[in-house]
N, C-alpha and C positions, 0 to 999 in steps of 0.2 A: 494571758500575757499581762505582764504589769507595768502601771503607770505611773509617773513622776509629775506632779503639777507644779512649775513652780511662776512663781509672781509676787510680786510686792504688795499689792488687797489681797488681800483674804476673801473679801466679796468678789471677788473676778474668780476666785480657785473655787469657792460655793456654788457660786453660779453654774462655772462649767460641769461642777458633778452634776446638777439637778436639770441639766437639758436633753441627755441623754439615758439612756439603760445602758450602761458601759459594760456589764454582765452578759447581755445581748449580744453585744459586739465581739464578745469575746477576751476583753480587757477589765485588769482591776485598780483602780487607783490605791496604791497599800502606802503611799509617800506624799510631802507637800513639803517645798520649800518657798522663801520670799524673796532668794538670789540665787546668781551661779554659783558662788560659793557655798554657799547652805546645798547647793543640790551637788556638787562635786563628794561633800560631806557623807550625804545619803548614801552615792551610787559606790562608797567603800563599805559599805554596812547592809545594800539590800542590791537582790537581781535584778534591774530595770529592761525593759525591752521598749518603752516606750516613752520618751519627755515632750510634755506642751509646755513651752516657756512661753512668757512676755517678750516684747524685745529689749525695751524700755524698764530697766531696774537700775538700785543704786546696789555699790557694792562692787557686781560684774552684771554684768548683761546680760543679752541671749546669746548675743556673735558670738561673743568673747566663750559663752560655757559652750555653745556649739562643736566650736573652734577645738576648745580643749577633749570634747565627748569625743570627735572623726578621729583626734591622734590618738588617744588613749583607748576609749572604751566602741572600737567600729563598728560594732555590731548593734550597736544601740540605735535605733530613729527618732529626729529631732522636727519637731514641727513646731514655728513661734507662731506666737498671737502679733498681730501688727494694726495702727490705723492706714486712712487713706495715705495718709501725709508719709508715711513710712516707707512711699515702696522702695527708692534707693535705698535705703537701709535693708530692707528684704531683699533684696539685689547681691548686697554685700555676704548676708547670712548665709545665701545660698550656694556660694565659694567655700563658705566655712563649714559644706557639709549638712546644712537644713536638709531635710528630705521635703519640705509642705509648707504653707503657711495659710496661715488662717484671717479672716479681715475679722475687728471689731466693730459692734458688736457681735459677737457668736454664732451664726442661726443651724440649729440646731440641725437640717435636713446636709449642711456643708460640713458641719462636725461628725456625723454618719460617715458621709461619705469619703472623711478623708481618713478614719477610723476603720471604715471597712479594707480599702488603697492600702493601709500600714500594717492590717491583718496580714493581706494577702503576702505580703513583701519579706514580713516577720516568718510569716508560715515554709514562704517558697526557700529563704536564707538559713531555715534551722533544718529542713531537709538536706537541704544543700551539704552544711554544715554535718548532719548526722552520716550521709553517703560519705564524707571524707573521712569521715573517721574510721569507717568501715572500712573501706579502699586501706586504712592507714595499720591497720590491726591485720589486713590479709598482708601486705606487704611485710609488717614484722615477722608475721609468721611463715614467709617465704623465705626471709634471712633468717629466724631464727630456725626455721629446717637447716638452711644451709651450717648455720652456725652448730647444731647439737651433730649434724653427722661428721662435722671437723673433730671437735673434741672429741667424740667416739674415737676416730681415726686416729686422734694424738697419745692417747692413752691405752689404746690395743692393738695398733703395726706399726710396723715396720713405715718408717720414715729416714729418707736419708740429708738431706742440706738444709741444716739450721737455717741458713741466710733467706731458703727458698720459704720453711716453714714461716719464717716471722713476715714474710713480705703478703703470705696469705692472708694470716692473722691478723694483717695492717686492711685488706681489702674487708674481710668480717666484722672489723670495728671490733676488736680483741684482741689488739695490741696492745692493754692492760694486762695481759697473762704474761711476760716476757719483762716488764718494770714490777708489777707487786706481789708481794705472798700471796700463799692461796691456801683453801684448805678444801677438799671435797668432800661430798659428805652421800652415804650409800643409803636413802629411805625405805624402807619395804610398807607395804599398805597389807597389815594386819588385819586376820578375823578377830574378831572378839565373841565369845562361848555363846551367846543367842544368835546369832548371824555368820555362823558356818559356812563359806563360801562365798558372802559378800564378796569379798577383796577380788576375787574371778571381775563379777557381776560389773564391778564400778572400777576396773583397771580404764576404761577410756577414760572417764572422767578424772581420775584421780590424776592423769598424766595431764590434762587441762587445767585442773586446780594449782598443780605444780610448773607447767609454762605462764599460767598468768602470776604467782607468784615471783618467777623468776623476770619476768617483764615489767613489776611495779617498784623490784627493788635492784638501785644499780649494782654494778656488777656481780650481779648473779647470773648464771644460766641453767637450764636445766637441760637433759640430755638421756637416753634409753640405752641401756645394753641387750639387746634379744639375750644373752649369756640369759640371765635373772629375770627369774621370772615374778610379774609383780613390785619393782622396784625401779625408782627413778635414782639418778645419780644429780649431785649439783654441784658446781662448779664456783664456788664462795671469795670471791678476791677481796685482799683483806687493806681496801685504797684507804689511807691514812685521812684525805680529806673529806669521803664521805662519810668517814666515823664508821664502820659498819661492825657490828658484835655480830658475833658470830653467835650465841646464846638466841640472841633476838630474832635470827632468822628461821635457828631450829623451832622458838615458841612459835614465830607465825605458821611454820607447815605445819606443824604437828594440832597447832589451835585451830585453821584452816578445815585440814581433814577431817579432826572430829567434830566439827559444828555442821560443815559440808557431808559429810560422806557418813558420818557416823561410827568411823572406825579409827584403831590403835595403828601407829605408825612403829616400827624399828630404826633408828638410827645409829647410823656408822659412820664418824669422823675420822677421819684422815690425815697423818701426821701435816703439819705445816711442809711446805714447799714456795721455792722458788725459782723461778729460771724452768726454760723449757727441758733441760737434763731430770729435773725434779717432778713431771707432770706424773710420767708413769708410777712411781715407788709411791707419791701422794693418795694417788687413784687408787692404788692396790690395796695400803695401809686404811682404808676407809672401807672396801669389803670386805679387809680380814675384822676390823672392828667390830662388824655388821653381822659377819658370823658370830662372834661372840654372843648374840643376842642370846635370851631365855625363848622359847616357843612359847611357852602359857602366858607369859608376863605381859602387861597392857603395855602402853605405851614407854619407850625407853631412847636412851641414848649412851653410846658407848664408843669412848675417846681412845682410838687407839695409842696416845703417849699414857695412856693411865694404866693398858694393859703391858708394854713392852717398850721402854724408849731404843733397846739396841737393835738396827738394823742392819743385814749383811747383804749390802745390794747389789744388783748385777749392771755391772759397764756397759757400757753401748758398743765396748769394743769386741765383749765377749759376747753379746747380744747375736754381734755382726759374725764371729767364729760358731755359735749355735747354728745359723740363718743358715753358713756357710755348707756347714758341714751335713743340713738335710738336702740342698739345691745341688751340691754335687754327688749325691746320692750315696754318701759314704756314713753307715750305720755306725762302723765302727769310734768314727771320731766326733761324732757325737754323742755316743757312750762316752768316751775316755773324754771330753770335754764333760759331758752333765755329771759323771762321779766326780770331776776336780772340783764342779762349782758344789754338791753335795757333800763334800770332804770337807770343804770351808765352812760350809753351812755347821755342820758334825759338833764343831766345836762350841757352838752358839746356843739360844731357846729353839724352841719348839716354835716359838713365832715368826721365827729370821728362817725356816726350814722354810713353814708354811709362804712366805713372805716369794722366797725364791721358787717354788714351784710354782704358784702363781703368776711370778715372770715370764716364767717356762713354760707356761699351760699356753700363757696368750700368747706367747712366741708362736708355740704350735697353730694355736687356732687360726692366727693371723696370715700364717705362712701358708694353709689350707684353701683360704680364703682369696688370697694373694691367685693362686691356680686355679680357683672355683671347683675345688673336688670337695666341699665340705657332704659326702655322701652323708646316708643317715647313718652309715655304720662309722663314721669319722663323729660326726654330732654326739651318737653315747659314747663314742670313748672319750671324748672330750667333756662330757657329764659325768660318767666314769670319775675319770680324774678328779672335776672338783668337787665331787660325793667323798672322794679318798684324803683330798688334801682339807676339807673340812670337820674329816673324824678327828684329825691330828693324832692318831694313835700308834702306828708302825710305820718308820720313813721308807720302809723298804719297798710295803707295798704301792706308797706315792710313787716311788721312784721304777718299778716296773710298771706300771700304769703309762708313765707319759715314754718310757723305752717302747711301749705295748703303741703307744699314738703317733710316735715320728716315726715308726717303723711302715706302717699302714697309708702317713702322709708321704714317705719315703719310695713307697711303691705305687700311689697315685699317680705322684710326678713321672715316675721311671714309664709307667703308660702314655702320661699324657708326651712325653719325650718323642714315644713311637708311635704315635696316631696320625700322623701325617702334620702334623703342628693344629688340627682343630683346636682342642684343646688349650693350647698353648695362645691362639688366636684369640681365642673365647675370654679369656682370662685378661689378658692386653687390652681388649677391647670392653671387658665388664672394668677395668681397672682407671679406664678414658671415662667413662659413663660415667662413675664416681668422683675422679679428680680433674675432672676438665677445667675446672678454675686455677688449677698450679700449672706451672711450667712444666710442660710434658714434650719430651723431644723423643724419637724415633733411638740416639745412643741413649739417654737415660734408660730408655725401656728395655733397651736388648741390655742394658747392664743388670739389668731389674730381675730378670728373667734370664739370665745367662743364656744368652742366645743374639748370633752373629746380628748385627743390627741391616745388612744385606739379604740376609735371608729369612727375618722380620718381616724385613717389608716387603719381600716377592709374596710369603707365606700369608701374609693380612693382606694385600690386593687381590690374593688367589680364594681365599676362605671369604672374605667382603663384601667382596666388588666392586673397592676403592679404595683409594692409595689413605696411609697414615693421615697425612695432612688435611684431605679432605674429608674426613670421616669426622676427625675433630674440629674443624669449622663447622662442621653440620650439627655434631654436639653441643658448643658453643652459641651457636645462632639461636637452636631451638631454647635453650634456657635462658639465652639473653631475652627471646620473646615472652616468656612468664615476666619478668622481671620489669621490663620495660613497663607492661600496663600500669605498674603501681604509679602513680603521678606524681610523689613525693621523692622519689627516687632521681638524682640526677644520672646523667649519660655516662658521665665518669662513672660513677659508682656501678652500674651494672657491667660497663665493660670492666670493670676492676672484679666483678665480678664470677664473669665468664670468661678471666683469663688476659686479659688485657690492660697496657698500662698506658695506651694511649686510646684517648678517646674518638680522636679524626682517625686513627686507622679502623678501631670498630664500628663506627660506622658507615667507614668505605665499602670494610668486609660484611657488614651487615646488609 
């Protein structure tokens, strides 16, 4: 722990070092000043944990640096030197924040002891101090779970009410996606030819490297697709005020990994975007970049406006006529829907094809997902496909590939339809379990799931064992209980997080 002496003799700062072993104690005097100002000076320039002042200096004082040490620097402890005559004045000091005071002359067995007192105090406050931080780093990484399985969720389903999406994105503290550009960017953690399989070995790791990177610099986040194997996604907001380059954050991961991990990285950017219409096409245009990569080649990066600036992208309203035409179980129209959106594609590159099946891939996957049929035989044909749509070689066979996957997700549902609603419940209810922070009502759901929202809710109290409303308070609750332990976290903020926009109702219902 180090020590600051300050005082006006020089023989009174001598003295004090040669009555003790201050090494002993645990303390090192690395400082000396002759005022508070000379010692305000110091404590810009070195780490102090501990200052003995005088009371009595010209310049400023003890009070007076005391005074200034409690507001500015509080973690520091202050102990003066004082005479008899002094004690009101030590009286006064000890408002200003003193921790101790010491009578002149010194006697060496009271400067022990008041030395071993400031140990203990220093010791018990930097524990203290290190538990919070820790407390404060599980708490981020409780919101930023929450925060990477949003973004997952924005950029691969089905989502319906802008106004509902942004009001979420206000509770995640990521209401900066919705005011500035963005760019994503798709990493893969490369072998390199003497270490054949590392990137398996250090995939946990390498997803820690990449959240604390994403934690040190603002607005970045990072985030996982199970899709990709071996590859984080990042999510790069491009805020005018924090200055952020986008070069400089590819050098920190890719410098990161290979000092840390030892290994080559793949990078795929992703055209600019802005506005929550712009999240999905961003996302996608940064995996197709990513595909681009060489396999033998060490470390790279590949800008998808460098491969392709023309895009032919798909509306959210055609999105909505795809969604439609698998949920009312009519194969036919969405064939003659996916050849129209492929006829348009026709005219364009090879990249605007790839661009749109990819749309359509995670349409599929999403809508699988949505019912919880992702069997394994739905899983390879959804691998399938994007082994087909990464050859980039014959559209035809992309495009019976994903005919081959809505057909398959087309008769999932036509089951799940006829199984007494299990299924159908299951789904509803894995669907609560992931979104219980957005506004979830009993008609949204049966509109969600085309299905009567009266026979929803007979069908989920029958398959349950509790009504809609209660199932999601209980969801609710138990995730506000994780949330609540972080201490940093106010009331608002986890009821904002578990769904709630008032804080005395959460915890009424809590």
């Amino acid at each position: 722990m180090n020590v600051l002496l300050v005082d006006d003799e020089i023989q009174i700062r001598k003295g004090l070092k040669m009555k003790v072993d201050w090494r002993k104690q645990g303390f090192e005097i690395i400082a000396e000043a002759s005022n508070g100002e000379e010692a305000l000076e110091q404590l810009k320039c070195v780490q102090i944990d501990l200052i003995i002042t005088d009371m009595r200096m010209p310049i400023m004082d003890g009070v007076e640096l005391a005074r200034i040490c409690h507001e500015t620097y509080p973690e520091i402890k202050v102990v003066v030197l004082s005479g008899y005559s002094d004690f009101e004045y030590v009286k006064t000091s000890m408002k200003a924040g003193v921790r101790d005071y010491l009578l002149k002359p010194v006697a060496p067995d009271e400067l022990v002891e008041v030395l071993q007192m400031m140990a203990k105090e220093i010791q018990e406050e930097k524990k203290k101090l290190s538990e919070y931080e820790s407390i404060n780093r599980r708490a981020h990484s409780h919101l930023q779970e929450v925060q990477d399985q949003y973004l997952l969720y924005l950029v691969k389903d089905e989502w319906l009410q802008a106004n509902l999406v942004k009001e979420r994105l206000r509770h995640l503290h990521l209401e900066e996606i919705t005011t500035s550009p963005f760019h994503f960017l798709t990493v893969e953690l490369r072998d390199v030819p003497d270490r054949e399989e590392r990137a398996n070995e250090l995939w946990y790791p390498f997803q820690l490297v990449c959240k604390e990177l994403a934690y040190e610099l603002n607005g970045v986040y990072s985030f996982i697709n199970p899709s990709y194997r071996n590859v984080v996604h990042f999510l790069v907001l491009m805020v005018e005020q924090d200055n952020i380059n986008l070069e400089l954050v590819i050098q920190r991961i890719q410098k990161s990994v290979n000092q840390l991990l030892k290994l080559e990285t793949a990078v795929g950017i992703g055209h600019l975007g802005e506005g929550l219409e712009q999240l999905k096409s961003s996302y996608i245009s940064s995996v197709l970049a990513w595909s681009q990569s060489q396999f033998e080649a060490p470390s790279q990066v590949i800008h998808a406006a460098k491969i392709e600036k023309e895009i032919v992208d798909v509306s959210a309203d055609f999105e909505k006529k795809l969604i439609n035409s698998i949920e009312a179980l009519n194969v036919e129209s969405f064939q003659k829907n996916l050849d129209y959106l492929f006829i348009k594609s026709s005219k364009h590159s090879m990249w605007s094809f790839s661009f749109i099946a990819n749309r359509t891939l995670f349409l599929l996957g999403s809508t699988a997902k949505k019912y919880d049929i992702e069997s394994q035989e739905i899983k390879n044909l959804l691998w399938n496909c994007q082994q087909r749509i990464w050859e980039l070689n014959v559209r035809q066979k992309v495009v019976d590939c994903l005919m081959t996957l809505a057909e398959e997700i087309i008769d999932k549902i036509r089951s799940a339809r006829y199984s007494n609603g299990r299924v159908i419940v299951e789904s509803v209810r894995q669907y609560m379990d992931e979104h219980y922070g957005s506004e979830i009502s009993l008609s949204s759901l049966s509109e969600m799931f085309h299905i009567n929202s009266a026979y929803l809710s007979e069908l989920f109290k029958n398959q349950v064992g509790e009504n809609f409303s209660d199932y999601l308070t209980n969801v609710r609750m138990e995730k506000a209980q994780t949330f609540l332990k972080e201490r940093q976290l106010k009331i608002i903020d986890v009821a904002n997080l578990v769904g709630f926009s008032n804080s005395g109702y959460f915890s009424t219902v809590f």
